[in-house]
C-alpha positions in Angstrom: 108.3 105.3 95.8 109.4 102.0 95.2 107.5 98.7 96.1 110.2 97.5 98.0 110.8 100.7 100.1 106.6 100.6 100.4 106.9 97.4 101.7 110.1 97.7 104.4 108.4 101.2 106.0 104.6 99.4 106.2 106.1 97.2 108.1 107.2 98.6 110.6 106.7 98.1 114.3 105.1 101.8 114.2 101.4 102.3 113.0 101.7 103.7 109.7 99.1 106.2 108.0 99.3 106.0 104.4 98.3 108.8 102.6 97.4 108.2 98.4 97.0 111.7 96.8 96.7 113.1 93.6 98.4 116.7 92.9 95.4 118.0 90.7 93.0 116.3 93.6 91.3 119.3 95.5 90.0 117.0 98.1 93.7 116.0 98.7 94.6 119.4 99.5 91.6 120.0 101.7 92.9 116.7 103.6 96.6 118.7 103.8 96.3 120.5 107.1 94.2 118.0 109.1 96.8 115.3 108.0 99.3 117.4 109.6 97.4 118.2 112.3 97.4 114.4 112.5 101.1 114.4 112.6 101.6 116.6 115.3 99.1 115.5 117.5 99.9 111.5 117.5 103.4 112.0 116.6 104.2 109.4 119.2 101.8 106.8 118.0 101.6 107.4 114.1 104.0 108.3 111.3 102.4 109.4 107.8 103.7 108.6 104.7 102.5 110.6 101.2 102.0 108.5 98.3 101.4 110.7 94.9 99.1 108.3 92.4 100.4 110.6 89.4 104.1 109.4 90.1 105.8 107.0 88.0 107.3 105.0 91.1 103.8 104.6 92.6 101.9 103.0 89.8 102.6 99.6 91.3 101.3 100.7 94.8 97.9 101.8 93.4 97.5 98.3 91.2 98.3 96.1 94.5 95.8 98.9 96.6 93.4 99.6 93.9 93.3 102.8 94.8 91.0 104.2 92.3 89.8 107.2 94.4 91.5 110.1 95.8 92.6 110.7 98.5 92.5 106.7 100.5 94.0 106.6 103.4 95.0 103.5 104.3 96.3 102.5 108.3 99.4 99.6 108.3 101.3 98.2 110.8 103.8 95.2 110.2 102.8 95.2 107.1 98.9 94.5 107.4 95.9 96.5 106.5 94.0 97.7 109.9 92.0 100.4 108.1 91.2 102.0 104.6 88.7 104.9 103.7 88.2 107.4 100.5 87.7 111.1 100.6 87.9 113.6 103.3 88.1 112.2 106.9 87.5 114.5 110.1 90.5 115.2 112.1 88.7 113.5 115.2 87.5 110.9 113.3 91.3 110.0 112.1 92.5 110.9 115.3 90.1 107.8 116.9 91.1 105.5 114.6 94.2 106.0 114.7 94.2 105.1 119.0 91.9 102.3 118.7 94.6 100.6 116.6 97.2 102.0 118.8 97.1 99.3 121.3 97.4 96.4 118.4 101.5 95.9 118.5 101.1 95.4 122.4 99.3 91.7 121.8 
């Protein structure tokens, strides 16, 4: 994806779950079904976005992130940071985070 497309969607008005992922990680396809459980579950509050670390169009993402574990999943809206983690995350756990920033475009 390119940094300038990164940039327009993370800043959105939406929250935006950001999803870095390797092909060959196996925790990355462990965090799969509970991402789209994610998806379905806070489709009203959330939209996920894939980022693949192996593709040539990302390598500028993971410089500016540093993402130098897989999977990070990173939480934006309008453009800022709100939340970052590596490795597997509970589908509760994501699901809590995810509506204790929900409320952060209202102020």
């Amino acid at each position: 994806m390119r940094t300038s497309d990164f940039d327009r969607i993370i800043s959105s008005e939406r929250l935006m779950l950001v999803d870095f992922y390797a092909t060959w990680c196996g925790a990355c396809k462990a965090m799969d079904p509970t991402l789209d459980r994610v998806a379905l579950a806070l489709s009203d509050i959330v939209t996920i976005l894939r980022i693949d670390i192996g593709s040539a169009s990302s390598r500028e993402l993971v410089r500016r992130y540093n993402i130098v574990s897989v999977p990070t999943l990173m939480l934006f809206f309008r453009g800022e940071t709100l939340w970052r983690d590596s490795g597997i995350v509970a589908f509760d756990r994501l699901c809590s985070i995810v509506r204790r920033h929900q409320t952060v475009g209202a102020y």
